[in-house]
N, C-alpha and C positions, 0 to 999 in steps of 0.2 A: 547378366553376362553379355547376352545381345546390344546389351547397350555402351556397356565398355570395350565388346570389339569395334563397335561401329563408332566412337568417340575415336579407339585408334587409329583405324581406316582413314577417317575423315583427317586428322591428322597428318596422316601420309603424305595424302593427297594435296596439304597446302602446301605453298611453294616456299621452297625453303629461302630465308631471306639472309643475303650475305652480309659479314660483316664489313662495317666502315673501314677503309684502303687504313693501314699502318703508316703514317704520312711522316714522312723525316722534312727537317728543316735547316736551315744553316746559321743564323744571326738572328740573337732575339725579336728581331722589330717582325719579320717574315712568322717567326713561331709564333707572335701575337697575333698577325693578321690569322694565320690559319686555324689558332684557338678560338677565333670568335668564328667562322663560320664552325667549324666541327660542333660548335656548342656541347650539349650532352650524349654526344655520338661518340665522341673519342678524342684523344690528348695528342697530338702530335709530339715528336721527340727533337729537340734542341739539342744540336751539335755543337755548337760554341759555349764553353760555360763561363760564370764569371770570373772575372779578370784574365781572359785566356784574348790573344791577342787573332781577333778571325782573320788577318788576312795572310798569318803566319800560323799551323798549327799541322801536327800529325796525328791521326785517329786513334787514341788505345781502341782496344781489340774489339771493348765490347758498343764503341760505334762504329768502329766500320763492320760488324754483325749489322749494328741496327741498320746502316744502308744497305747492304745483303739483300737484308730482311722486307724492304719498305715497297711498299704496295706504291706508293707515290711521294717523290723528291721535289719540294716547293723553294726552291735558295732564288739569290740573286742572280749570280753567274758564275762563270769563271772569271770576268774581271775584279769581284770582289775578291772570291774563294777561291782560287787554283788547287788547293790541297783535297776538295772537294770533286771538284774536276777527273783530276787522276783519281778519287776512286769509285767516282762512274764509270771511267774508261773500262773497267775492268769486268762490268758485270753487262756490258753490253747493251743495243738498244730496247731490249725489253721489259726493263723497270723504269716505269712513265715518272716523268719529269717536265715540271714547270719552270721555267728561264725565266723571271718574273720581267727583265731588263730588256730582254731579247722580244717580251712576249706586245705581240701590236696595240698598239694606245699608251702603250707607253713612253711619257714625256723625258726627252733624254737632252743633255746640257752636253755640252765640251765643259772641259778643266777651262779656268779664267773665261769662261764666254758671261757674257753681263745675264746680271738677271732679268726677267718678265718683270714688265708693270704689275703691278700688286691687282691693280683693277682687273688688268684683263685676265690675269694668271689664274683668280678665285673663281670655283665652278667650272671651269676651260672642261671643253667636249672634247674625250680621248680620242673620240672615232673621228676626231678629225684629222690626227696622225696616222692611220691604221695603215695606212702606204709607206709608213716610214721604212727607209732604209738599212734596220738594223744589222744586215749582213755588212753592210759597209762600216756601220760604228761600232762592230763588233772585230773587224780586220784590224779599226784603228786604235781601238784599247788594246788590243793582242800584240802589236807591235815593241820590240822589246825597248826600244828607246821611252825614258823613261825610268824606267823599272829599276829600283835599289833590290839587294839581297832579301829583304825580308819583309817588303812593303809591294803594295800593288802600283798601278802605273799612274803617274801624276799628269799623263798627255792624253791627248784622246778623251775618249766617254768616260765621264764622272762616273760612277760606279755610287752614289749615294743616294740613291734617288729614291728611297722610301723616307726621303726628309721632305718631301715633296708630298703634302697630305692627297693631293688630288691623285698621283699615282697612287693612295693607300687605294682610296676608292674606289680604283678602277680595277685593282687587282683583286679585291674582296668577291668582287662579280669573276674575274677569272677563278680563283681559286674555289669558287663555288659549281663553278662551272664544270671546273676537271675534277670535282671531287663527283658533283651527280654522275659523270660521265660514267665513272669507277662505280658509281654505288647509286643505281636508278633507282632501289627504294626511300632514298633517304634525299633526291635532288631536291626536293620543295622543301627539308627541314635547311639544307646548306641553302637554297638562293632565299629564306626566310631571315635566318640569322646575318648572312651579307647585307641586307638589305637594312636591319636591325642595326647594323654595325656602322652600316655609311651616313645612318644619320646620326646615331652617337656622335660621329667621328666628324662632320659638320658642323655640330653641335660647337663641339670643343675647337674647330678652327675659326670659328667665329670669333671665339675668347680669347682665343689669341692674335686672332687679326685687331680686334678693339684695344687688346693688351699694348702691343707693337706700334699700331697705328701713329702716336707722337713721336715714334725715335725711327720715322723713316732716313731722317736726313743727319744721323749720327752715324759717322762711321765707326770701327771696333778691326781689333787684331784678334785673331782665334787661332791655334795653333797648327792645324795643316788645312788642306784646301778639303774639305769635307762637309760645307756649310752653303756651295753656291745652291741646291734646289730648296733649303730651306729661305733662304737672305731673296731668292726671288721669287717665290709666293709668297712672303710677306713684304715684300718691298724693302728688305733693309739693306746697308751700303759695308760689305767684307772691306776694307780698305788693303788686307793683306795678310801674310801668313808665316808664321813664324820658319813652318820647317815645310818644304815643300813635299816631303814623303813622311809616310806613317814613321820613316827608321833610318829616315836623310838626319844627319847631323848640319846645319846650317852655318855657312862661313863665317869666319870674322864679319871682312868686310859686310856679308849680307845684313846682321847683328848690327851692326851700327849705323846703315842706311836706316834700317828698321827703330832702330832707339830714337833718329833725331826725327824721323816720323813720326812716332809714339809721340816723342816730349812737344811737337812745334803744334799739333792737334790735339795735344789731351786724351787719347785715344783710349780708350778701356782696352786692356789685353785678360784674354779668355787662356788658363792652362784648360789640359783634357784631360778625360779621365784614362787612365792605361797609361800615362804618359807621364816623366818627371813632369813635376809642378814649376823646379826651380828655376828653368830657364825663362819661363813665361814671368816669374814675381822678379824674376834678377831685372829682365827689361823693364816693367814697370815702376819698380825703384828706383833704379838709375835714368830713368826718363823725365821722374815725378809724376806718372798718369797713374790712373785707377786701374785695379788687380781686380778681374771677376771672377767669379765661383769656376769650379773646372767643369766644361761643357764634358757631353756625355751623351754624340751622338748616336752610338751602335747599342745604347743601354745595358752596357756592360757590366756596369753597377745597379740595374733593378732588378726586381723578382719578376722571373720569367711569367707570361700567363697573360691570358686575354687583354687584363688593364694597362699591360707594357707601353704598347705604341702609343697610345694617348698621353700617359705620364712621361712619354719620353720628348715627346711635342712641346709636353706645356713646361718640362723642363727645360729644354732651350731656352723657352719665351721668356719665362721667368727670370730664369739666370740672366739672359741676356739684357731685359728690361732693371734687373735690378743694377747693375752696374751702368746701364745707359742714364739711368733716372739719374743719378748721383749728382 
């Protein structure tokens, strides 16, 4: 009997350990990054599901609960997600959140600015932006010029910038970072798994820099402007875009600058996924160029979950290599 009170005693007396933050996410590629640190601590919750369009969407009930609910909000921003946005507004500065775009070291493009040499772009040290001005590139994506009904802003700050493997890896270390912060007994298992994660993820941009590496100087058509942090860490050449918003319908005239481009260079045209096909195969046709697989940057078409971001990487590469080779 003395020894089973004093078992419970002892018990008491340890410290009670809290559980891993309920961690909400916004677009697949952010909920893969944050499943590979959580590793076997806990599942983070994905707010966009498939074939749902993230930069247009309204919460059924039981996600805007889960944001309610969440101990820590890891998204891109409001220039991706605005629907997201608003329903932060509403629960106040209390429930801790990461701005992955906003957050320091992160490498940030304007719409149409050229891409980084492939050379220097590979491996690039974040903390040597950590001054960066993101209050200012944050006024100028905000800005309504730009902006269609149901698309985000095609001026200002690219909003894509987990196509950008180097931002994966710099966020993996943040997200590790505010998860310890949340959950001090578990900080050494989150910056173990990050760490585990950024050489995986090394790994695989290798593969893809070797994959890529011959079709630097091949330019391609891809269907909206969604591709410059990918096309400049690998060094490949966007020649241009078919719709210049997620939900811009594209003029005639632009349409036929575009075709005699297409046909005078041979250009591969890339449909997306979430998006008619036909407009992207009709150009190609009528140009005579080659028709590539439908790109499928926000991975809206995989299964959500740790292996996301990396198949969603080598899917570009792939796709984009197989129609370059041709």
């Amino acid at each position: 009997m003395r020894y089973t009170i004093s078992l419970a005693l002892a018990s008491l007396a340890l410290p009670a350990h809290a559980e891993p933050p309920r961690v909400v996410t916004d677009i697949p590629p952010v909920h893969s990054l944050v499943a590979q640190v959580m590793g076997d601590l806990g599942t983070p919750v994905l707010l966009t599901e498939r074939g749902a369009n993230p930069h247009d969407m309204a919460l059924r009930p039981s996600q805007a609960a889960a944001v309610q609910e969440a101990g820590l909000v890891v998204w891109v921003g409001p220039e991706l997600t605005p629907w997201l946005e608003r329903a932060l507004e509403g629960l106040g500065p209390e429930v801790p959140r990461l701005g992955l775009l906003a957050a320091p070291g992160t490498e940030l493009r304007e719409y149409g600015e050229e891409g980084h040499d492939h050379e220097d772009h590979v491996g690039h040290d974040h903390d040597d932006h950590a001054d960066h001005d993101h209050e200012e590139d944050e006024d100028h994506a905000h800005d309504d010029h730009g902006h269609d009904d149901h698309g985000h802003s095609h001026e200002g700050t690219d909003p894509h910038a987990w196509l950008d493997p180097a931002n994966a890896r710099h966020w993996l270390g943040l997200i590790a970072g505010e998860l310890g912060r949340l959950d001090p007994p578990n900080a050494a298992a989150y910056a173990a798994n990050a760490a585990t994660a950024a050489e995986a993820l090394a790994a695989e941009e290798a593969r893809i820099a070797a994959l890529l590496e011959p079709l630097h100087d091949e330019p391609f058509v891809v269907f909206h402007d969604a591709y410059g942090y990918f096309a400049g860490h690998f060094g490949l050449t966007v020649a241009g875009s078919i719709s210049l918003g997620d939900a811009a319908a594209p003029g005639a005239a632009r349409l036929r600058d575009l075709q005699a481009e297409i046909g005078a260079q041979n250009l591969c045209v890339f449909p997306e996924a979430n998006h008619d096909p036909r407009l992207a195969a009709q150009l190609a046709e009528a140009a005579g160029a080659r028709l590539g697989p439908a790109l499928d940057p926000e991975g809206m078409t995989l299964e959500p979950g740790p292996g996301l971001y990396a198949a969603l990487l080598g899917g570009l590469a792939e796709g984009i290599a197989d129609c370059l080779s041709r």
